[in-house]
C-alpha positions as CSV (number, residue, x, y, z in Angstrom):
1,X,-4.1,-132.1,-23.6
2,X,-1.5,-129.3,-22.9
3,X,1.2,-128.5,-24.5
4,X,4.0,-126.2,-23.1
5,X,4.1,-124.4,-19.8
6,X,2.0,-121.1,-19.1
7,X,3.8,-117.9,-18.9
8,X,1.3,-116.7,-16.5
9,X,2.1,-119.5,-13.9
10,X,3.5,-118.0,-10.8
11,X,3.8,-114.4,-12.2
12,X,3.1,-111.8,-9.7
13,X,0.8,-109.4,-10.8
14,X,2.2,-105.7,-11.4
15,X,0.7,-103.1,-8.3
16,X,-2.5,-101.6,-9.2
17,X,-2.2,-97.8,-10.1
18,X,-5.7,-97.5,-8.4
19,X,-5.7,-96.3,-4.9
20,X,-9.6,-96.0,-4.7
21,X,-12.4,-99.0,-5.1
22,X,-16.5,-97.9,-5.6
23,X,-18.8,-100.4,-5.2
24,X,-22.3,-99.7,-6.5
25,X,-24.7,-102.5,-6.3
26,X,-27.3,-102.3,-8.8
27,X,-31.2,-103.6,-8.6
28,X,-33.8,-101.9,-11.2
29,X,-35.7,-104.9,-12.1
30,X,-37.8,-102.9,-14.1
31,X,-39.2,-99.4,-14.9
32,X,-42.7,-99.2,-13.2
33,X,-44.0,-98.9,-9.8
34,X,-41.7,-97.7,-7.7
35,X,-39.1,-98.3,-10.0
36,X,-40.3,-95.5,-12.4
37,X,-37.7,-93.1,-12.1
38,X,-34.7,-95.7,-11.0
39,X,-32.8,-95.8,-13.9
40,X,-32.6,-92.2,-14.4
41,X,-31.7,-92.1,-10.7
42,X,-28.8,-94.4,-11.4
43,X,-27.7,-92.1,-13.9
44,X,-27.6,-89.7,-11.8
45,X,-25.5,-92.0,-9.4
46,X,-22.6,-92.7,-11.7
47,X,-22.3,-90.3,-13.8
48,X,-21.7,-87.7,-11.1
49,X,-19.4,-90.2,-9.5
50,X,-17.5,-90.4,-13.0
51,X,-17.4,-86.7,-12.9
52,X,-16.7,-86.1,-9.5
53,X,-14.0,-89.2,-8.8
54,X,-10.0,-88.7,-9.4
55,X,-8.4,-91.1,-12.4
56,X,-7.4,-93.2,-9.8
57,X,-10.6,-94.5,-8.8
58,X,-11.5,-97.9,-9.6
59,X,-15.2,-97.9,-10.1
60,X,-17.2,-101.7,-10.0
61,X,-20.9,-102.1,-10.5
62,X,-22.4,-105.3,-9.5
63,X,-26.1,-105.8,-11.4
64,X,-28.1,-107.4,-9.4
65,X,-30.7,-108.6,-11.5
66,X,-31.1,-105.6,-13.4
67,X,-33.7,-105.3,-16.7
68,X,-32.2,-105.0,-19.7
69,X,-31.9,-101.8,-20.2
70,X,-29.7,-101.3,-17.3
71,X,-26.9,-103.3,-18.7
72,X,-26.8,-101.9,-21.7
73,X,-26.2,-98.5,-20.1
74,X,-24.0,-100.6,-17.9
75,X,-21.8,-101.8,-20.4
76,X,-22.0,-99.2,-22.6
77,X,-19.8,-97.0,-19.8
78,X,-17.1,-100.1,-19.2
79,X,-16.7,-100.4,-22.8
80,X,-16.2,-96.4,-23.1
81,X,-13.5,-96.4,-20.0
82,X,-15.7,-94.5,-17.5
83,X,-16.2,-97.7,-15.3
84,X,-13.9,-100.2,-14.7
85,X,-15.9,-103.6,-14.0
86,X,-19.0,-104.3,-14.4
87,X,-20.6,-107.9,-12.7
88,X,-23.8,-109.3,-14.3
89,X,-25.5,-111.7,-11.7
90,X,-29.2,-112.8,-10.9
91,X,-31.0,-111.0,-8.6
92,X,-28.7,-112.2,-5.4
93,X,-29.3,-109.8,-2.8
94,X,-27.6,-106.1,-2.3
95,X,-24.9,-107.4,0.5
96,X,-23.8,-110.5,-1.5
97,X,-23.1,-108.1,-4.2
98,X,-21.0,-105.9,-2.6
99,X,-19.1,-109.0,-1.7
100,X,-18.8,-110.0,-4.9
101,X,-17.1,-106.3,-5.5
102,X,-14.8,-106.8,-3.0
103,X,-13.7,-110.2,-4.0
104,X,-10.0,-110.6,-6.3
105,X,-9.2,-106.6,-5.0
106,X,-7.0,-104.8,-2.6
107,X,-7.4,-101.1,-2.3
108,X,-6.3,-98.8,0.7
109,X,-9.6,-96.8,0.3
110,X,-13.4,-98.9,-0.5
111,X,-16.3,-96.6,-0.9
112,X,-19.7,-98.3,-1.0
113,X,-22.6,-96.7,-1.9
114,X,-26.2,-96.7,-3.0
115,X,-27.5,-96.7,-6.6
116,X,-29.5,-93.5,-5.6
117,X,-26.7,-91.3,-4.5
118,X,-25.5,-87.8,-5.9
119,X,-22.0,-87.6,-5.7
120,X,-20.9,-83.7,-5.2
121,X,-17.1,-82.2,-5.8
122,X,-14.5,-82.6,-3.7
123,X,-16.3,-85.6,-1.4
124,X,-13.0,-87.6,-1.9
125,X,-10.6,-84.8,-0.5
126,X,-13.0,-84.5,2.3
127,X,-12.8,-88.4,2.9
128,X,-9.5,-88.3,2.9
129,X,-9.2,-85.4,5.6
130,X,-10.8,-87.1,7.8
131,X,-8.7,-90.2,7.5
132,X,-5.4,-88.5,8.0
133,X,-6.5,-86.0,10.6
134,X,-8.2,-88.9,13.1
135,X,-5.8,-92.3,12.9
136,X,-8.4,-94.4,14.1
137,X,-10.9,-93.3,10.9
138,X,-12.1,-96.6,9.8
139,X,-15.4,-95.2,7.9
140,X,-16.4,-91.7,6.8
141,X,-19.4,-91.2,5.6
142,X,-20.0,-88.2,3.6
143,X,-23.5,-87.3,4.6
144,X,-23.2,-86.4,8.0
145,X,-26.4,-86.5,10.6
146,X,-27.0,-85.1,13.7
147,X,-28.7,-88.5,14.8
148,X,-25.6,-90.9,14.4
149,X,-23.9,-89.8,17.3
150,X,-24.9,-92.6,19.6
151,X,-24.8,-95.9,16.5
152,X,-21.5,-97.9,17.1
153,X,-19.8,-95.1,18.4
154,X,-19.1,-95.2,22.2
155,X,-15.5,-96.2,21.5
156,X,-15.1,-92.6,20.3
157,X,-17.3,-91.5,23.3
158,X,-15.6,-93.2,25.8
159,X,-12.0,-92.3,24.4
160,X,-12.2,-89.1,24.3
161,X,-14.4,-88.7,27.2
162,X,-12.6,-85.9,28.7
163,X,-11.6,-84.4,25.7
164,X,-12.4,-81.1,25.0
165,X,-12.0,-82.4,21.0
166,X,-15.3,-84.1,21.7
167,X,-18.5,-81.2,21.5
168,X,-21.2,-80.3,20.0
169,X,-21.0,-77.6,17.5
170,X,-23.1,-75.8,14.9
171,X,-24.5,-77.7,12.2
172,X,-22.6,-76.4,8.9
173,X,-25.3,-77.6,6.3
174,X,-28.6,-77.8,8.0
175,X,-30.0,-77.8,4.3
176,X,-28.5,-81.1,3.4
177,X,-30.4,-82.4,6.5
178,X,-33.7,-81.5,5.2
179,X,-32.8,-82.8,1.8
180,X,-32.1,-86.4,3.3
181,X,-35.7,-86.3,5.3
182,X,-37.6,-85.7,2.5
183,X,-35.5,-88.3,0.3
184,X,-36.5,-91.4,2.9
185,X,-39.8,-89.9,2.9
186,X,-39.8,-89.2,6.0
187,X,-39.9,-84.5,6.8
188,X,-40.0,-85.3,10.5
189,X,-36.6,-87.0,10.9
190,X,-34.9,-84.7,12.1
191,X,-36.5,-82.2,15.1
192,X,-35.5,-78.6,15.2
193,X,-32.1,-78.9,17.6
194,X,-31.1,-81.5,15.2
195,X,-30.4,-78.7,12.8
196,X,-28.7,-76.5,15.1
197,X,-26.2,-78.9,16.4
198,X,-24.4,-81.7,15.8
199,X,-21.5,-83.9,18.3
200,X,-17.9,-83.4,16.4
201,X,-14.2,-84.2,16.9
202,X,-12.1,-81.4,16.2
203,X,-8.4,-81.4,15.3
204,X,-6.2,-78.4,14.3
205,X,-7.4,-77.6,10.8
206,X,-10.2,-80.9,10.7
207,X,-13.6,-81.4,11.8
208,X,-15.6,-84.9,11.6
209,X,-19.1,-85.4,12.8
210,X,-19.0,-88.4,15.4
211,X,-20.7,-91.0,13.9
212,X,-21.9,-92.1,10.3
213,X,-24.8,-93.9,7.7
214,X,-24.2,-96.9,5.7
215,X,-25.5,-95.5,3.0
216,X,-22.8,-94.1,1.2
217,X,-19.6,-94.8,3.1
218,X,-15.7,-95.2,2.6
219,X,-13.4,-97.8,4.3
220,X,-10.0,-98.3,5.0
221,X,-9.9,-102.0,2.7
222,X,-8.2,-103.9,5.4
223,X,-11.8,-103.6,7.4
224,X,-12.9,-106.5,4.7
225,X,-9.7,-108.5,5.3
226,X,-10.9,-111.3,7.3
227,X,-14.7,-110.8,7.2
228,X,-15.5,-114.7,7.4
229,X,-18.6,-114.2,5.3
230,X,-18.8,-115.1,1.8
231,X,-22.5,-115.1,1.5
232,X,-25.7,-113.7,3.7
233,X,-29.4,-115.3,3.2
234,X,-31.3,-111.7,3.2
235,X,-31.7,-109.9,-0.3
236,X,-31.7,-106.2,1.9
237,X,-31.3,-105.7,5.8
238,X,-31.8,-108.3,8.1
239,X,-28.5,-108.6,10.2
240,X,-26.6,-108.4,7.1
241,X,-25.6,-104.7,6.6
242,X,-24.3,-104.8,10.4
243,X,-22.9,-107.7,10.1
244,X,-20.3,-106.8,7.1
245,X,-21.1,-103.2,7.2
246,X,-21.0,-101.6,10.6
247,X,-19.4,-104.1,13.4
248,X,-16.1,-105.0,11.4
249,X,-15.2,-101.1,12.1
250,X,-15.3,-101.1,15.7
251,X,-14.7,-104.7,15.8
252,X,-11.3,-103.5,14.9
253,X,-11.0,-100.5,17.2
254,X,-11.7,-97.6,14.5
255,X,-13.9,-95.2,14.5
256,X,-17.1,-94.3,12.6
257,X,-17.0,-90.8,11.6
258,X,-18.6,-88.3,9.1
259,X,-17.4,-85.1,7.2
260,X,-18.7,-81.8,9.0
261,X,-20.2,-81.0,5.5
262,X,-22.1,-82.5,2.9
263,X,-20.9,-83.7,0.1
264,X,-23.6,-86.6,-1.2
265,X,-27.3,-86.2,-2.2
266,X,-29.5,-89.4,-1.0
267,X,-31.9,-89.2,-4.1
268,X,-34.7,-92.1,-3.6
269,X,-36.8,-93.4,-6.2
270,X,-38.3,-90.1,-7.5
271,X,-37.0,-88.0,-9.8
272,X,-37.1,-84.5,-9.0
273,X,-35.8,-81.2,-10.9
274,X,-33.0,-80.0,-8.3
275,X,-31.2,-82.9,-9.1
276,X,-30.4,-82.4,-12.8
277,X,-29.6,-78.7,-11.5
278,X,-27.1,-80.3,-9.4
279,X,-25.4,-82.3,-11.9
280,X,-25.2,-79.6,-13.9
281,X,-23.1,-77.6,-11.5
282,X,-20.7,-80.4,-11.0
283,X,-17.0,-79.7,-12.4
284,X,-14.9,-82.8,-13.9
285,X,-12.4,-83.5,-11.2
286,X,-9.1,-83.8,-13.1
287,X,-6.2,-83.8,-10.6
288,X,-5.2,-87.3,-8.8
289,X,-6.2,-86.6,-5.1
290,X,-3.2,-88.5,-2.6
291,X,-3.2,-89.4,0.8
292,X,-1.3,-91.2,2.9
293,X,-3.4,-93.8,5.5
294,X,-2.2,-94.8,8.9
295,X,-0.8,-98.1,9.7
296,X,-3.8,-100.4,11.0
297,X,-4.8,-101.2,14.9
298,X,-4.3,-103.5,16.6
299,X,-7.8,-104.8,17.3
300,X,-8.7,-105.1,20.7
301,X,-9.1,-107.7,22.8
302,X,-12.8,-109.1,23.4
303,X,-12.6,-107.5,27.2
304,X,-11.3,-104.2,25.7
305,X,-14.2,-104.2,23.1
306,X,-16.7,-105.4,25.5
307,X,-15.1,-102.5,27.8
308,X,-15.3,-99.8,25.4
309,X,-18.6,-100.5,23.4
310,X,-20.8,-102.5,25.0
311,X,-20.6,-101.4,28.6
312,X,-20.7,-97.6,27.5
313,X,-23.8,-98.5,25.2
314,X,-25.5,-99.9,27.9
315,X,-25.0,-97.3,30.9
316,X,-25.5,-94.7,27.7
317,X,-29.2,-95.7,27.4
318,X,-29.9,-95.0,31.2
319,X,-31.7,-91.4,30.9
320,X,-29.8,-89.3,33.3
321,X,-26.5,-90.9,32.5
322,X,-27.1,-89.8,28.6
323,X,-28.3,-86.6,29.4
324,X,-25.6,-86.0,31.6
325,X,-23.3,-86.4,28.7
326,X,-25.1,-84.5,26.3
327,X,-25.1,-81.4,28.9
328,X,-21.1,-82.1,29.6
329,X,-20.7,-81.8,25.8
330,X,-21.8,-78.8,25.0
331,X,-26.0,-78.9,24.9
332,X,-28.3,-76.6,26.5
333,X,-30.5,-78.1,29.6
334,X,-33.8,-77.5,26.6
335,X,-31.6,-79.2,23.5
336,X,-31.1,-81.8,25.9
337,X,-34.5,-82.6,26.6
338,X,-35.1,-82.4,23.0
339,X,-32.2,-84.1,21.3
């Protein structure tokens, strides 16, 4: 039975005040094994992300399964304001809980990261650099690598082809590059012309580092728009992350792009006394940070896209055509041999 009419029915809702969405998906099942140190990794995670984020950031944590301690801590931070949402869910896989963050939002600016991510000052005015300086920014990732300069990227390559914006310049924080090796485990990522130089687009008063991980990433929101997915079958990788995470960007003609510096710590599962040191050092960002997107592409047509991506990709891949590009962009004939 119902009586009376709903004051709620056809209301609009009033316009967020939030201009910024972080997702963080969430899966510490336990605390053994190689999830030891994960929880005190996840503090790490979002609490520097607290610290570092402007008041208008709209922070949701999707737990994926997580042991009980976990969402304590979890709630503990909604119900004290620091986070603003926080999903409980079995364990349904990392990519179908990012979806479930995106789902009932609209934000201009999505970052989606990690659980095991350090989040350093002013990453957000850096993001948003890169966004106004280069209109086509669809993704910035704030770790930048040497190594992403040829992943989804040959609409950037092939644009600015004859660009002299398009180079290879010195690496600005060849630290942070060893610091990510040894956090996938792996000290021989990188070689040694990896540290030296890096491809870049270069505007007036902005640099971005062609290319970008998945890791720890920030969208322009209407990249989710139309997704067509609602759910993926693989708990982590598979086809999934490129799927939702990586083709929708140049699907829509924009570009996948990095700041020049670093401004996130991939942690990994091990605990490790630099990174308290870190989080020490962080300063409570305080002042709203704005910025003004473009207006969205049009996306290309399936010959444009074809023309632009796949073509380029697979001449690219032809050894004398790709190291004829790296030599036209700046590279020694040695770093070429080498890169």
């Amino acid at each position: 039975m119902r009586v009376g009419f709903n004051p709620n029915k056809d209301k609009v809702l009033p316009k967020s005040e939030f201009t910024h969405q972080v997702i963080v998906p969430v899966y510490i099942p336990h605390q053994k094994d190689y999830f030891k140190d994960s929880f005190q990794i996840l503090q790490f995670c979002l609490e520097s992300l607290i610290t570092t984020s402007h008041s208008k950031t709209y922070i949701s944590v999707v737990n994926n399964g997580s042991c009980e301690e976990v969402i304590v801590y979890l709630n503990q931070l909604q119900q004290n304001c620091k986070i603003q949402e926080v999903i409980h869910t079995t364990a349904i896989g990392k990519l179908n809980a990012i979806l479930k963050g995106l789902t009932g939002h609209q934000f201009p600016l999505i970052t989606i990261t990690d659980a095991d991510v350090m989040f350093l000052n002013d990453w957000q005015k850096a993001t948003y650099e890169v966004f106004e300086a280069f209109p086509k920014t669809g993704l910035v990732c704030t770790t930048p690598s040497s190594k992403s300069f040829n992943d989804k990227t040959f609409n950037i390559l092939t644009e600015r082809f004859f660009s002299k914006s398009l180079a290879f310049s010195k690496v600005k924080n060849p630290v942070a590059f060893e610091a990510f090796a040894t956090s996938i485990g792996n000290p021989n990522f990188y070689k040694s012309v990896h540290f030296e130089k890096y491809l870049t687009l270069t505007n007036d008063k902005v640099s971005a580092v062609v290319g970008a991980g998945h890791f720890v990433a920030t969208y322009r929101g209407d990249i989710f728009s139309d997704l067509g997915v609602t759910a993926t079958p693989f708990s982590l990788g598979g086809t999934s992350e490129a799927k939702i995470l990586d083709l929708p960007v140049i699907r829509k003609g924009y570009w996948r792009l990095s700041t020049d510096d670093n401004y996130t710590y991939h942690l990994g599962n091990v605990q490790e006394a630099w990174m308290q040191e870190t989080f020490n050092a962080l300063k409570k960002q305080d002042m709203v940070i704005d910025f003004a997107l473009h207006k969205p592409l049009k996306q290309p047509s399936n010959f444009l896209f074809w023309l632009k991506n796949t073509l380029p990709e697979k001449l690219f891949y032809r050894k004398a055509i790709r190291r004829f590009f790296l030599k036209y962009r700046g590279l020694t004939s040695e770093e070429v041999v080498n890169y």
